[in-house]
PDBQT receptor file of N, H, CA, C and O in Angstrom, charges set to zero:
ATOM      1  N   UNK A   1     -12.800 -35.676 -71.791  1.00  0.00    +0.000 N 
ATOM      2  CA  UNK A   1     -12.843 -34.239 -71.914  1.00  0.00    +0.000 C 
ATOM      3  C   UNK A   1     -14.265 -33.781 -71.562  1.00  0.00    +0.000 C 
ATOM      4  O   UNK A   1     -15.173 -34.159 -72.303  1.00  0.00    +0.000 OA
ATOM      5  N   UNK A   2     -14.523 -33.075 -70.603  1.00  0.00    +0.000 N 
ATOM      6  H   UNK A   2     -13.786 -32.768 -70.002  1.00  0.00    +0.000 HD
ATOM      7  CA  UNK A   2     -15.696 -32.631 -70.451  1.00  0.00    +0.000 C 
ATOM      8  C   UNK A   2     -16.592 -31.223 -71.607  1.00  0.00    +0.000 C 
ATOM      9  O   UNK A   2     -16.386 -30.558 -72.622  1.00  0.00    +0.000 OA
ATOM     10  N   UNK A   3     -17.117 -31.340 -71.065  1.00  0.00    +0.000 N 
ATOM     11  H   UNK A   3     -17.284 -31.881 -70.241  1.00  0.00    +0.000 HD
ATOM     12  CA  UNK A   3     -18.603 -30.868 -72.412  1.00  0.00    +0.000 C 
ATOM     13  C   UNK A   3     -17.902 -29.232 -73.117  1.00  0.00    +0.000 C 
ATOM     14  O   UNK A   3     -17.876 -28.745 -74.247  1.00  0.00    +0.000 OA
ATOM     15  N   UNK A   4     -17.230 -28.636 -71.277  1.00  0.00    +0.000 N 
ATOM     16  H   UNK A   4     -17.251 -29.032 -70.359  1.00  0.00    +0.000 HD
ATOM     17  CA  UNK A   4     -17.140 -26.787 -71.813  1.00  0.00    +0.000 C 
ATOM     18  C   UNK A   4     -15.446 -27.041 -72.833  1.00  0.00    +0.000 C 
ATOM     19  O   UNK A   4     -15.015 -26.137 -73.549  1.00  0.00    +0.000 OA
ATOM     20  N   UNK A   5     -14.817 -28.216 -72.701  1.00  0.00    +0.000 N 
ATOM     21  H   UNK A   5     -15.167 -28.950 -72.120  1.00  0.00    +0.000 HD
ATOM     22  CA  UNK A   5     -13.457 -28.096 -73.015  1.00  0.00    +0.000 C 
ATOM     23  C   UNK A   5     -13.797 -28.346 -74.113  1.00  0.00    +0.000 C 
ATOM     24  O   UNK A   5     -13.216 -27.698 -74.984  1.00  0.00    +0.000 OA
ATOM     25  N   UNK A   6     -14.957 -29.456 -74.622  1.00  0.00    +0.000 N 
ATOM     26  H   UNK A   6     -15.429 -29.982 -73.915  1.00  0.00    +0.000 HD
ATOM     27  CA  UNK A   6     -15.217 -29.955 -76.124  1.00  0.00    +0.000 C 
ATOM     28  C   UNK A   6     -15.599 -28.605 -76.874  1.00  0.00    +0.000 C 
ATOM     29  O   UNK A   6     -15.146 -28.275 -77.970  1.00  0.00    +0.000 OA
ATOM     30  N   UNK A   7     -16.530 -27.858 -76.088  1.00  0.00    +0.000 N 
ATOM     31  H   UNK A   7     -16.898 -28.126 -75.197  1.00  0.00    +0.000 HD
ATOM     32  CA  UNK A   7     -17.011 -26.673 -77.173  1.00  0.00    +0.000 C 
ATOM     33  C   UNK A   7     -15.899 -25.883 -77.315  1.00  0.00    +0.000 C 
ATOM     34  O   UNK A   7     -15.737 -25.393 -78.432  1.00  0.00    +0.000 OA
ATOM     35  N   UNK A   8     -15.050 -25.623 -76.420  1.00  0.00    +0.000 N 
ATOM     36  H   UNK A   8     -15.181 -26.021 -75.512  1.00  0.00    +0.000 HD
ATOM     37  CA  UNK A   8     -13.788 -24.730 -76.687  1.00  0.00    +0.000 C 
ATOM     38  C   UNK A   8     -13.034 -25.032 -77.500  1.00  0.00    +0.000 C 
ATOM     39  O   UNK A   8     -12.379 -24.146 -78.051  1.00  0.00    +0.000 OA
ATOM     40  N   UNK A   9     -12.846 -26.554 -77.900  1.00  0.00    +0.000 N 
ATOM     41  H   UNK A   9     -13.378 -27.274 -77.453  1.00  0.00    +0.000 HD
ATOM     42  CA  UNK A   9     -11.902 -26.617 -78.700  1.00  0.00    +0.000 C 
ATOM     43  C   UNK A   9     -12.714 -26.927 -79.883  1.00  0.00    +0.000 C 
ATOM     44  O   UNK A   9     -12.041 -27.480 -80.753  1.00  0.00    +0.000 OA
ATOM     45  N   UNK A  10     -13.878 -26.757 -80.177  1.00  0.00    +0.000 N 
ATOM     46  H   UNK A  10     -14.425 -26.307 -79.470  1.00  0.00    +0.000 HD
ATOM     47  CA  UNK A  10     -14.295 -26.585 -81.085  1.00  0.00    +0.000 C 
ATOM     48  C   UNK A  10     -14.751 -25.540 -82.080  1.00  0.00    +0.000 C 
ATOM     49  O   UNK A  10     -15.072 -25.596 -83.267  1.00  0.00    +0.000 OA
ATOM     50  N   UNK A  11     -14.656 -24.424 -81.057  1.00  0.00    +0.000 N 
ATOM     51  H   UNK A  11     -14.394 -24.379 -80.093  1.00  0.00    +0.000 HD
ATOM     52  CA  UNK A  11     -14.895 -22.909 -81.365  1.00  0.00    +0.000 C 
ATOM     53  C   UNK A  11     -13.363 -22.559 -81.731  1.00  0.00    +0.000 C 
ATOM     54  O   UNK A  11     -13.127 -21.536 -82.373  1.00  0.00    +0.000 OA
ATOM     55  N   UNK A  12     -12.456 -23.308 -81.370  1.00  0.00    +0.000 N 
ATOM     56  H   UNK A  12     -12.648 -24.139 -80.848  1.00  0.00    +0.000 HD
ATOM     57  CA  UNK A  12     -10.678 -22.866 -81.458  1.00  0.00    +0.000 C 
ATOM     58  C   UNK A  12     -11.075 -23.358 -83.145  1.00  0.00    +0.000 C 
ATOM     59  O   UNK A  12     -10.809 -22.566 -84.049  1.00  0.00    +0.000 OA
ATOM     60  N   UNK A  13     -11.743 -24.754 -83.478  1.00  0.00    +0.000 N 
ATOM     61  H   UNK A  13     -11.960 -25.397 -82.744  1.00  0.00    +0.000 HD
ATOM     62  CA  UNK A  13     -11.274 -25.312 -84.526  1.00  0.00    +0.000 C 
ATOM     63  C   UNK A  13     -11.883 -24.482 -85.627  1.00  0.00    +0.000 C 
ATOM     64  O   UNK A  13     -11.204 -24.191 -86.612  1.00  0.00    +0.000 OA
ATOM     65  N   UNK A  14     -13.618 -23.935 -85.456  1.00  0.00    +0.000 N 
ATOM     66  H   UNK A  14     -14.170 -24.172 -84.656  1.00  0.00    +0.000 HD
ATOM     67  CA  UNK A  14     -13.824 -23.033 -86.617  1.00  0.00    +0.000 C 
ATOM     68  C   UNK A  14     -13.435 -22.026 -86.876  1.00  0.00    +0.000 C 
ATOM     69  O   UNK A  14     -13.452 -21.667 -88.053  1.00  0.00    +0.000 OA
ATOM     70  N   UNK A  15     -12.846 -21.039 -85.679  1.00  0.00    +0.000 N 
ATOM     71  H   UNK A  15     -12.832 -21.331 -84.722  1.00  0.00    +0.000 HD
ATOM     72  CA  UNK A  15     -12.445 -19.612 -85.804  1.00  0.00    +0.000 C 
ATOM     73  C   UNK A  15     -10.559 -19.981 -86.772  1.00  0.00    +0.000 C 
ATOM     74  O   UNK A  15     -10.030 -19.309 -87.657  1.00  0.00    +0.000 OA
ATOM     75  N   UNK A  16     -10.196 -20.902 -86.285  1.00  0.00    +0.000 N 
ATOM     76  H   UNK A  16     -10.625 -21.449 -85.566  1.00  0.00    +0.000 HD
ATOM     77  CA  UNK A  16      -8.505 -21.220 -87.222  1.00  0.00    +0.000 C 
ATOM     78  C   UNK A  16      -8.699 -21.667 -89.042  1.00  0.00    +0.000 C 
ATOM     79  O   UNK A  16      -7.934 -21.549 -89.999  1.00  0.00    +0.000 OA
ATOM     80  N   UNK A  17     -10.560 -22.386 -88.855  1.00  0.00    +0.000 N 
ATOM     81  H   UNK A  17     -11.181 -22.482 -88.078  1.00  0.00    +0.000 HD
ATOM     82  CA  UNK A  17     -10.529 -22.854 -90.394  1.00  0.00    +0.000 C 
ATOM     83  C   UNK A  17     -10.999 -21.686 -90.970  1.00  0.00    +0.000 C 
ATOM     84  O   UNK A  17     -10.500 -21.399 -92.058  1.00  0.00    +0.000 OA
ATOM     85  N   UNK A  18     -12.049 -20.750 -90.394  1.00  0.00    +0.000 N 
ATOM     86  H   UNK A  18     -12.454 -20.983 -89.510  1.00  0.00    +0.000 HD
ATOM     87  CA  UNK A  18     -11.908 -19.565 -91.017  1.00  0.00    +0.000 C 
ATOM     88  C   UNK A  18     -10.290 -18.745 -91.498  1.00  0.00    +0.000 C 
ATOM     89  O   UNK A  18      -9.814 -18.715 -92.633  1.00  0.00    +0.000 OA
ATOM     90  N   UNK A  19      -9.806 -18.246 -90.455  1.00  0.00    +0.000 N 
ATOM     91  H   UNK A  19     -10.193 -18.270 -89.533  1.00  0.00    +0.000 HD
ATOM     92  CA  UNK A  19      -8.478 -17.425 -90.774  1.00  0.00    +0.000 C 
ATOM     93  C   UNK A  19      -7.923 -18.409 -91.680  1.00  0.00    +0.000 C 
ATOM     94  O   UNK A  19      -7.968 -18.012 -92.844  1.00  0.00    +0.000 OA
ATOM     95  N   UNK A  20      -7.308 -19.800 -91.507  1.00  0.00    +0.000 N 
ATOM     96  H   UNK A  20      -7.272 -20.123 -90.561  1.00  0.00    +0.000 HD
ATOM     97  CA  UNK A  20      -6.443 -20.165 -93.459  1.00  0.00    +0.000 C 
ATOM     98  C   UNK A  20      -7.351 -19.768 -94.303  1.00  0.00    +0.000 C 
ATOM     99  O   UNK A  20      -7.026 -18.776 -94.957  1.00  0.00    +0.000 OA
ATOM    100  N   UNK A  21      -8.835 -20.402 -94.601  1.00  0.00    +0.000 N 
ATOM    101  H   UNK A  21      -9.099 -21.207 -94.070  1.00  0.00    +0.000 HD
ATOM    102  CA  UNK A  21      -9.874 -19.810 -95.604  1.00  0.00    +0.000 C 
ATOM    103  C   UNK A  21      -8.898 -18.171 -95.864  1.00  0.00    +0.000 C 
ATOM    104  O   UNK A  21      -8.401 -17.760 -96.912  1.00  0.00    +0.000 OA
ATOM    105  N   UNK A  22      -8.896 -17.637 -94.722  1.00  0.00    +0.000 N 
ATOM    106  H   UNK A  22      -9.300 -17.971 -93.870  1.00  0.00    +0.000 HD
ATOM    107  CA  UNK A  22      -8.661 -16.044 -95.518  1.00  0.00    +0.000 C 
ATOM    108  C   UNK A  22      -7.463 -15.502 -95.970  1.00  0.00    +0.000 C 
ATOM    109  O   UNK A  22      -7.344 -14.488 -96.657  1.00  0.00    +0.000 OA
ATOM    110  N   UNK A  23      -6.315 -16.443 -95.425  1.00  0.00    +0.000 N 
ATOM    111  H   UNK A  23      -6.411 -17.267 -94.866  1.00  0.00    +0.000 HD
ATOM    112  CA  UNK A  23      -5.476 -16.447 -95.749  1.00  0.00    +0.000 C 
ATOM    113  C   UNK A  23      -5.273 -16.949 -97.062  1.00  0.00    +0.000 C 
ATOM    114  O   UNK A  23      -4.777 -16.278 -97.967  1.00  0.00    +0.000 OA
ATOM    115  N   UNK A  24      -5.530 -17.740 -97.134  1.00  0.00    +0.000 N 
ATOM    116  H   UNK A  24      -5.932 -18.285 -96.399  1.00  0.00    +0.000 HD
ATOM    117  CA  UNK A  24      -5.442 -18.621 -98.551  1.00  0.00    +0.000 C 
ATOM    118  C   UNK A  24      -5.864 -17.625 -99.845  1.00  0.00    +0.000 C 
ATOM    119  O   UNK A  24      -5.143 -17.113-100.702  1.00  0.00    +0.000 OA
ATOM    120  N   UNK A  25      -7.250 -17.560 -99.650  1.00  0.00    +0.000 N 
ATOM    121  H   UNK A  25      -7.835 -17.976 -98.954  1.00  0.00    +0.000 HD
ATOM    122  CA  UNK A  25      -8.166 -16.314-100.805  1.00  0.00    +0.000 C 
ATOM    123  C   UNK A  25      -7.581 -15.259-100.528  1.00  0.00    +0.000 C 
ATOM    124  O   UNK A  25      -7.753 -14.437-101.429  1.00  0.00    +0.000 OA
ATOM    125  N   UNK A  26      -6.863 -14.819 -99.571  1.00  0.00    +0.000 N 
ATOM    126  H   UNK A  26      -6.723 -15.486 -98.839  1.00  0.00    +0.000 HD
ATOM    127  CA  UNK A  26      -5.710 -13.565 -99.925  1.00  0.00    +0.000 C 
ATOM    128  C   UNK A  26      -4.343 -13.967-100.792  1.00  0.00    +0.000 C 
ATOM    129  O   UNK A  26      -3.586 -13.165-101.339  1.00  0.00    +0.000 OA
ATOM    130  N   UNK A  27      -4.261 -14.970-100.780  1.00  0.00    +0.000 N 
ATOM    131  H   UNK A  27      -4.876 -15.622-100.335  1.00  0.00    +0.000 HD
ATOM    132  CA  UNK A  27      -3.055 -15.761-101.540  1.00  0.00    +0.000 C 
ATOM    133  C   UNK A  27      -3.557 -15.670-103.179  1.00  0.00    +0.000 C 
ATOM    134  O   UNK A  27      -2.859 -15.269-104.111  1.00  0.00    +0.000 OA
ATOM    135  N   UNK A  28      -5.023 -16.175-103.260  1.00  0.00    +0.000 N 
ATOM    136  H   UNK A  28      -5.590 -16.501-102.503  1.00  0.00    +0.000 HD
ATOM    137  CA  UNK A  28      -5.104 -16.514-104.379  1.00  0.00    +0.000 C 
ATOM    138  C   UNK A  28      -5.782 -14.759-105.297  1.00  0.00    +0.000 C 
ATOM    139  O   UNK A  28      -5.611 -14.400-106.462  1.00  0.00    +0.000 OA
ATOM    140  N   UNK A  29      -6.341 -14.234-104.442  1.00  0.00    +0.000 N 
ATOM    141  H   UNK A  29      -6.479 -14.525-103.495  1.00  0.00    +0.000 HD
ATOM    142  CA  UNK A  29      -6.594 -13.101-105.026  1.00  0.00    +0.000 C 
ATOM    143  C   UNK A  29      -6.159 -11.533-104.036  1.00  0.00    +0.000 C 
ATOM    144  O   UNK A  29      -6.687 -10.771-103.227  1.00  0.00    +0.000 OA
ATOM    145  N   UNK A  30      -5.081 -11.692-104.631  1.00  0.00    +0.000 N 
ATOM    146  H   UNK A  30      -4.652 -12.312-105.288  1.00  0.00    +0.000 HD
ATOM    147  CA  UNK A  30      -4.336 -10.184-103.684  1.00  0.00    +0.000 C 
ATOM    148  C   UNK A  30      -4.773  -8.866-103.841  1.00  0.00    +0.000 C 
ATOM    149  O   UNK A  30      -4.422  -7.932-103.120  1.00  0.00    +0.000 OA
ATOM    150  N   UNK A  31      -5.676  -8.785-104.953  1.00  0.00    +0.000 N 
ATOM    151  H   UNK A  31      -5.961  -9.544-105.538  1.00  0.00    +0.000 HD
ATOM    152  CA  UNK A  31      -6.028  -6.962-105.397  1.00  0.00    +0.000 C 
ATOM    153  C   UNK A  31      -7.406  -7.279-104.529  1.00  0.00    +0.000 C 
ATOM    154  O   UNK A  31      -8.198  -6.400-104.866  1.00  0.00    +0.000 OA
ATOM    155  N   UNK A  32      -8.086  -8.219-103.484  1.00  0.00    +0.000 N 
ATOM    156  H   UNK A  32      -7.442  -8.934-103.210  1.00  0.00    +0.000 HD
ATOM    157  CA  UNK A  32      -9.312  -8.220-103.181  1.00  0.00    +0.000 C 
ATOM    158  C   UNK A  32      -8.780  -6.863-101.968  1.00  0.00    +0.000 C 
ATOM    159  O   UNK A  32      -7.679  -6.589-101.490  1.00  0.00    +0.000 OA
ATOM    160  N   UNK A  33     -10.227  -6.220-101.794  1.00  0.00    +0.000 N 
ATOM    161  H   UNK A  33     -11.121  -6.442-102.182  1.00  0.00    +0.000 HD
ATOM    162  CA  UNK A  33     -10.001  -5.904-100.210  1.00  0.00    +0.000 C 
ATOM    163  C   UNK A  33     -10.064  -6.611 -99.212  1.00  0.00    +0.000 C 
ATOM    164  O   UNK A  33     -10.102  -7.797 -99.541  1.00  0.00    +0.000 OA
ATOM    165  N   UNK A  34     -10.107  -6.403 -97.730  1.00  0.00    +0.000 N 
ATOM    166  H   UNK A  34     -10.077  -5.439 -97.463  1.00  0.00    +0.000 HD
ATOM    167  CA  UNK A  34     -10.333  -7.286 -96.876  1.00  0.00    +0.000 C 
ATOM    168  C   UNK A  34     -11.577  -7.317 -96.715  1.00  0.00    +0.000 C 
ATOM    169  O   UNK A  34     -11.884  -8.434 -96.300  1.00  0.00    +0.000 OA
ATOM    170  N   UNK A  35     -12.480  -6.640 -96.835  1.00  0.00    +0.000 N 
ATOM    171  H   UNK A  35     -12.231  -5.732 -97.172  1.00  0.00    +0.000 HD
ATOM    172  CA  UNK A  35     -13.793  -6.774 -96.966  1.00  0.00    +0.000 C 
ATOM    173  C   UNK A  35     -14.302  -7.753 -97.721  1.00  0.00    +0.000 C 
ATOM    174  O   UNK A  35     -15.022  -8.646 -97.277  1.00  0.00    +0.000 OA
ATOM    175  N   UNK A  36     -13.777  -7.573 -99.495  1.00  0.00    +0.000 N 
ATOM    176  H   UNK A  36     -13.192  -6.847 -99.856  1.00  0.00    +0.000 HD
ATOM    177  CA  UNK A  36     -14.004  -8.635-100.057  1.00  0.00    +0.000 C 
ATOM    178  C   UNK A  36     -13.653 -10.183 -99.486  1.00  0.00    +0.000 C 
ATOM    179  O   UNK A  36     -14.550 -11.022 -99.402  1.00  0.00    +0.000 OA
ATOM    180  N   UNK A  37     -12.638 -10.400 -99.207  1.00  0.00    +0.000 N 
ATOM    181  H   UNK A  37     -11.909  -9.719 -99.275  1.00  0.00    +0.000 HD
ATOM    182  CA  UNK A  37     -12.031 -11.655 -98.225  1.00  0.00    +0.000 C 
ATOM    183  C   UNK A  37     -12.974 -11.905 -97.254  1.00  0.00    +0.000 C 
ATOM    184  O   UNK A  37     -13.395 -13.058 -97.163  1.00  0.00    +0.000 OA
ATOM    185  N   UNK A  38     -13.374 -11.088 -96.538  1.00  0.00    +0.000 N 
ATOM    186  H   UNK A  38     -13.032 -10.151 -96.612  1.00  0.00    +0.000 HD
ATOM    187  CA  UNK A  38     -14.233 -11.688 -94.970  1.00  0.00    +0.000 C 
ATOM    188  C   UNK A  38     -15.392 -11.720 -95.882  1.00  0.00    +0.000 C 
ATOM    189  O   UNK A  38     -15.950 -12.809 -95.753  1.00  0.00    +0.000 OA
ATOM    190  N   UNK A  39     -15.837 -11.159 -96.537  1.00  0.00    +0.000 N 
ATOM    191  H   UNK A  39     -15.384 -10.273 -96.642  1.00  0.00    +0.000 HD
ATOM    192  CA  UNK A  39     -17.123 -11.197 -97.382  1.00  0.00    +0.000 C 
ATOM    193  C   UNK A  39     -17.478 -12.645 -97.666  1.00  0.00    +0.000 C 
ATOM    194  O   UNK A  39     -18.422 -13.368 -97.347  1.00  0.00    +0.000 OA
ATOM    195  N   UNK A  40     -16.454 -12.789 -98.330  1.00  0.00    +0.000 N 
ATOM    196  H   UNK A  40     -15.687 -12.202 -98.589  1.00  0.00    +0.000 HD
ATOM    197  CA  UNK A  40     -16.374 -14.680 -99.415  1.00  0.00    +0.000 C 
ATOM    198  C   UNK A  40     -16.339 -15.681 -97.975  1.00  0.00    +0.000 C 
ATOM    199  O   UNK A  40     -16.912 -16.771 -97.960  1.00  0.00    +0.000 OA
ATOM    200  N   UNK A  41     -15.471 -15.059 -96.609  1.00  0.00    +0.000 N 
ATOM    201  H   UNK A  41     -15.006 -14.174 -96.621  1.00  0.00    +0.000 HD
ATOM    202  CA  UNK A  41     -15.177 -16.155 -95.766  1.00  0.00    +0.000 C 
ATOM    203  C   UNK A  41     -16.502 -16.556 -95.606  1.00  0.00    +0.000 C 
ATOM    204  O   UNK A  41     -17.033 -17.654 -95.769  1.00  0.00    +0.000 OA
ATOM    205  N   UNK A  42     -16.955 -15.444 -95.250  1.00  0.00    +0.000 N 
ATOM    206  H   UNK A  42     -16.524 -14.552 -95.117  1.00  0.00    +0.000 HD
ATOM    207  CA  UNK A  42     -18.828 -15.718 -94.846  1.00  0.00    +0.000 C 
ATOM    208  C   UNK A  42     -19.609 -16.559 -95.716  1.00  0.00    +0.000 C 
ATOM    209  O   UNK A  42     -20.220 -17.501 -95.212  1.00  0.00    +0.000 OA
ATOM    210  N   UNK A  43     -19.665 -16.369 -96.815  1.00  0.00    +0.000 N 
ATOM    211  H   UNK A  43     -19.169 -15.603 -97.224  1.00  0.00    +0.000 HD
ATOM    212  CA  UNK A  43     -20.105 -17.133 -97.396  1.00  0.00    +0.000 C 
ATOM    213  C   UNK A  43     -20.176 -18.419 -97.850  1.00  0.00    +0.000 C 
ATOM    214  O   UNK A  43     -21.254 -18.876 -98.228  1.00  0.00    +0.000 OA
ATOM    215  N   UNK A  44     -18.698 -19.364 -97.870  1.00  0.00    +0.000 N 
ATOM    216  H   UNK A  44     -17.822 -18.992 -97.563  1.00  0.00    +0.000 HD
ATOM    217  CA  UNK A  44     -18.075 -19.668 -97.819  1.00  0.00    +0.000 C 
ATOM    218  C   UNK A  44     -18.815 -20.869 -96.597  1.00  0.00    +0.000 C 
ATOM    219  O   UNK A  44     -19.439 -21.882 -96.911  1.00  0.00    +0.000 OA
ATOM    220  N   UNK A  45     -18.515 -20.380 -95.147  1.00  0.00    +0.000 N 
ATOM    221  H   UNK A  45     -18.008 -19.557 -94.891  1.00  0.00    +0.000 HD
ATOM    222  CA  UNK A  45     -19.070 -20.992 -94.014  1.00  0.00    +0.000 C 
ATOM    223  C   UNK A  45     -19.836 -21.229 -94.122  1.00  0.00    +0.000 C 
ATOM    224  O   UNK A  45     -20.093 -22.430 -94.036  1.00  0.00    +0.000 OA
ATOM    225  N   UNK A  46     -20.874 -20.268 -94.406  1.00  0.00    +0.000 N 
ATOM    226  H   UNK A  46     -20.666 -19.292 -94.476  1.00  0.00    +0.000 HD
ATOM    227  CA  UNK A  46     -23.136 -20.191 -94.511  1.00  0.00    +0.000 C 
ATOM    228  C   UNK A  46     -23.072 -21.238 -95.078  1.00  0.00    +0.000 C 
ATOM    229  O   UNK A  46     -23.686 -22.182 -94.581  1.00  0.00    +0.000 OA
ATOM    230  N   UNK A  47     -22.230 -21.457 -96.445  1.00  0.00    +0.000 N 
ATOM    231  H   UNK A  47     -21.732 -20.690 -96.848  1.00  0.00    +0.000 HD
ATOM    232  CA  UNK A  47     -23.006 -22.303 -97.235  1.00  0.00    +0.000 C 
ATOM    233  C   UNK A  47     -22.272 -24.183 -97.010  1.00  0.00    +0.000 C 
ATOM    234  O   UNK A  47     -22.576 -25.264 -97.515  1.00  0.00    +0.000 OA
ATOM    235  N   UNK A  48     -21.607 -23.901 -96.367  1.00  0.00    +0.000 N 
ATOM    236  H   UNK A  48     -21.360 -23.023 -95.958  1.00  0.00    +0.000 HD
ATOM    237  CA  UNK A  48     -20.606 -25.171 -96.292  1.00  0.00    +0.000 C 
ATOM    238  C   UNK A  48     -21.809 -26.662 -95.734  1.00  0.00    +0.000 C 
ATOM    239  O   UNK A  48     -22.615 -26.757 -94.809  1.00  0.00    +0.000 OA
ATOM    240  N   UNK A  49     -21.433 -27.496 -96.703  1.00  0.00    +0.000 N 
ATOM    241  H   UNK A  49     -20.778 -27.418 -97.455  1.00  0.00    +0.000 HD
ATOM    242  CA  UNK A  49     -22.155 -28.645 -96.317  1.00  0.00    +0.000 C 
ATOM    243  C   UNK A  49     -20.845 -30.206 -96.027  1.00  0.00    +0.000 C 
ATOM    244  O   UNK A  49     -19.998 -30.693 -96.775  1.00  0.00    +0.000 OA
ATOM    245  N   UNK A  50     -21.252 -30.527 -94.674  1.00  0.00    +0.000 N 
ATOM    246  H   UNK A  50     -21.941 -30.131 -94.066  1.00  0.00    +0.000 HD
ATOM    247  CA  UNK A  50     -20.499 -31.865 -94.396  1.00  0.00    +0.000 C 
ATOM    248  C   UNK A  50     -20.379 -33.403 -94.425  1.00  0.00    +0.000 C 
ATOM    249  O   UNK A  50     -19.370 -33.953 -93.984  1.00  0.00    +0.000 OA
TER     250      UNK A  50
């Protein structure tokens, strides 16, 4: 797989683990706004260690 297909499917893979993240914390807390939700996603990411 060359270099531009690796970053593509790697930009596919964080932008999909974001959306479940928001899906999910909309699951678990439904009275949030969506603000609140993208709020936490962010944070969430920033702080993520692997």
């Amino acid at each position: 797989m060359a270099g531009a297909q690796k970053l593509r499917v790697a930009f596919q893979m964080y932008w999909g683990a974001r959306r479940l993240k928001a899906a999910r914390l909309r699951q678990q807390h439904p009275d949030w706004s969506e603000e609140q939700v993208q709020q936490r996603v962010k944070e969430i990411f920033m702080y993520m260690v692997t």
